[in-house]
Every structure is written in C-alpha cells, then in structure tokens.
NUVEXVO-799388 format. One line per 4 residues: their letters; for each residue x, y, z of C-alpha. Coordinates in nm, 4 decimals, always signed. Layout:
<recs>
a) X Y Z | ... .
</recs>
This chain:
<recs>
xxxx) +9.4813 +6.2608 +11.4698 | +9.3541 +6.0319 +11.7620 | +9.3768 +6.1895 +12.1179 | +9.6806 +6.3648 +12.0255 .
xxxx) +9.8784 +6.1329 +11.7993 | +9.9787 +6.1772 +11.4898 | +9.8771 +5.8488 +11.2770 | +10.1476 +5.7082 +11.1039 .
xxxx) +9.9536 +5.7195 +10.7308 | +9.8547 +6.0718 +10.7855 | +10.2363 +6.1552 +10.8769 | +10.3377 +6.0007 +10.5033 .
xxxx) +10.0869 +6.2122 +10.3755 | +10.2611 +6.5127 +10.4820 | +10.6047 +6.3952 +10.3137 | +10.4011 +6.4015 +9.9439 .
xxxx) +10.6578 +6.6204 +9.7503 | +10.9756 +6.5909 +9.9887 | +11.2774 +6.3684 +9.9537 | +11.2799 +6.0460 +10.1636 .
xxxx) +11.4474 +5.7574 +10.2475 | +11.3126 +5.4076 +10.2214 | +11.4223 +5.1113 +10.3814 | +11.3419 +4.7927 +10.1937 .
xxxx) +11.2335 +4.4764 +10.4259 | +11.4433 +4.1415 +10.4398 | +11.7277 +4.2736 +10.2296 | +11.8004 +4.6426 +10.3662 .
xxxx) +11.8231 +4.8101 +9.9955 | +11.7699 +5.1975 +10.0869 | +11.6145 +5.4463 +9.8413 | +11.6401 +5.8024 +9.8589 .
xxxx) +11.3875 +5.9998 +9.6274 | +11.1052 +6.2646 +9.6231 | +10.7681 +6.1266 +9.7171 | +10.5203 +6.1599 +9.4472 .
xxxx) +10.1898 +6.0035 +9.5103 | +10.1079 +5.7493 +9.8467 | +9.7821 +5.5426 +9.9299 | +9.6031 +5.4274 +10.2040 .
xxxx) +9.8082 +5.0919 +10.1759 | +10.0934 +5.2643 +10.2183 | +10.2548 +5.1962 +9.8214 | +10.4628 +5.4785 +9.7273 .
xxxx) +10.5334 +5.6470 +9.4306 | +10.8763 +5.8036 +9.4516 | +11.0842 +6.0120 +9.1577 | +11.4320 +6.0721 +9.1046 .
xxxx) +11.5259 +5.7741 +9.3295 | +11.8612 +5.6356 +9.3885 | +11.9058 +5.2768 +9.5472 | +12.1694 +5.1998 +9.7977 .
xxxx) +12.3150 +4.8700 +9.9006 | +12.5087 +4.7287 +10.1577 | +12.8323 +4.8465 +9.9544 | +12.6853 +5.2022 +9.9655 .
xxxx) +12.7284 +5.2414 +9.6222 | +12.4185 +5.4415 +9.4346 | +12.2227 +5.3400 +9.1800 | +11.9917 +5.5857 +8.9912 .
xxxx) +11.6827 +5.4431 +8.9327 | +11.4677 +5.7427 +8.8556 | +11.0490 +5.6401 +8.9186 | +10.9554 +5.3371 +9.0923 .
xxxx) +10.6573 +5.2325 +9.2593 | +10.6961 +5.0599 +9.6056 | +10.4407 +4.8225 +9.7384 | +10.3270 +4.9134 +10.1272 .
xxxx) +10.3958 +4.6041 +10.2764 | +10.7658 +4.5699 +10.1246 | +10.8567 +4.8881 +10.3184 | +11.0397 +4.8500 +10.6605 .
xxxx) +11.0814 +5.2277 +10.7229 | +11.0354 +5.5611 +10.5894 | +11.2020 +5.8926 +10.7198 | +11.1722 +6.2510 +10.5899 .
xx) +11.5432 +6.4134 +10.4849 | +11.6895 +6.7188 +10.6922 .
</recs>
C-alpha cells in the first residue's frame, strides 16, 4: 500500500482462490473461473474456467494460463 492506495497487483493477490472474471484484450472473450496462482507480471492461473463470447454462449475450458499483458480487466464475483 502507497499513501493509502491499494496497488493494483497486491489487490489480485487478494482474489488467489476466488472466482473472477477476465476480460480478454482486442477481442472481448470473457472468462469466469477460480484464481489459482498469479505473478508479479500479472499471468494468471485460473481453474474451472468457462469462456464467453460475444454470443454469450459458454464454453468450459477447465485450467488455462493467461499471460499479464493479454488481460484488459479483472473483477472479483459477488
């Protein structure tokens, strides 16, 4: 924490073990999964994943590994 604010890699931290959504850059695929593992680069290693598309149709992909600078946005699930 710097001066009060919450840095964004130490936030991602805190969603290790929670289900999260993904958003892919350039194409806007969405994945919602549990976050497994994350570095300091930001790649993510999410389980029991499911991919969305424009069509909003899932796809089950189970484990993937996301590199950091692929990622547009990730949010925790309420």
């Amino acid at each position: 924490m710097v001066n009060g604010i919450v840095l964004p890699v130490k936030k991602v931290f805190s969603l290790v073990d929670s289900k999260i959504t993904v958003e892919i850059k350039d194409d806007g695929r969405k994945l919602l999964g549990r976050l497994v593992a994350v570095d300091e680069h930001l790649n993510l290693h999410m389980d029991e994943t499911t991919e969305y598309t424009g069509d909003q149709r899932g796809r089950t992909l189970g484990t993937v590994v996301i590199r950091g600078n692929n990622i547009l946005t990730i949010s925790p699930l309420l």
